[in-house]
N, C-alpha and C positions, 0 to 999 in steps of 0.2 A: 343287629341280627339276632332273631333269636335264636335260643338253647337247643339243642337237638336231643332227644331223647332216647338215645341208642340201646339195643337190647341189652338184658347183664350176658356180660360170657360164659357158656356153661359146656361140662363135656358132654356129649349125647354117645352111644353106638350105632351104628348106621350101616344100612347092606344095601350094596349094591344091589337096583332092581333093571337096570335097562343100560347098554353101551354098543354105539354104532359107529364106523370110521365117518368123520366128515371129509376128511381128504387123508392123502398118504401118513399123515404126521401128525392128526388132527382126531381125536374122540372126544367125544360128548358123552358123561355118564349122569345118572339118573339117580340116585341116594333116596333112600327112604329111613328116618330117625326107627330105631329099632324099637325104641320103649314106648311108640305112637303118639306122641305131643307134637304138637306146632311147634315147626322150628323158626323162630320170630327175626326175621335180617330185614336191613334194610337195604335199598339197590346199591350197590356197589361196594358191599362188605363180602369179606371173605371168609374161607373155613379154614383152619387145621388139623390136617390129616396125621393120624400115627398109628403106622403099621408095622408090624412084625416082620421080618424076612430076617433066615438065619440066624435067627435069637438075636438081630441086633431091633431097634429102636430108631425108626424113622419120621421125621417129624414133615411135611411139607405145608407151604401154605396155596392155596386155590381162589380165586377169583369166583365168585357164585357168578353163576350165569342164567338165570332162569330169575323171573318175576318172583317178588314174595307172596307162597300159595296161601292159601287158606287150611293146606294140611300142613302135611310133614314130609312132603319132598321136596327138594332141592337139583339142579345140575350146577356141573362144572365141566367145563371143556379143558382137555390134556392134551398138550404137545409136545410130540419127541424131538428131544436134544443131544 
């Protein structure tokens, strides 16, 4: 088999540009890299997210859902638990 050449890991910042319910329990959001580079993934790699709330540090991780673009956007779909 050959070697797989997977992207290096890097932090980026990222804003939300798009989020719609797909069902009761179900969002699909939209990310766009803030510092404008191609965000380079391959299909079935994920992101880590960390976000602030209450001055604590939250770290999650997310399933990319969306094709690898030619830009700098990205989805990921969220389900409440």
């Amino acid at each position: 088999m050959p070697a797989m050449n997977f992207p290096v890991a890097r932090k980026y910042r990222a804003a939300l540009r798009a989020a719609r319910p797909l069902t009761e329990t179900t969002w699909h959001h939209e990310w766009e890299v803030a510092e404008g580079v191609r965000l380079d993934f391959l299909a079935g790699q994920f992101v880590s997210m960390t976000l602030m709330h209450e001055g604590n540090e939250h770290t999650r991780a997310y399933s990319i859902a969306s094709a690898p673009p030619p830009g700098c956007r990205f989805a990921i779909c969220l389900n409440r638990v």
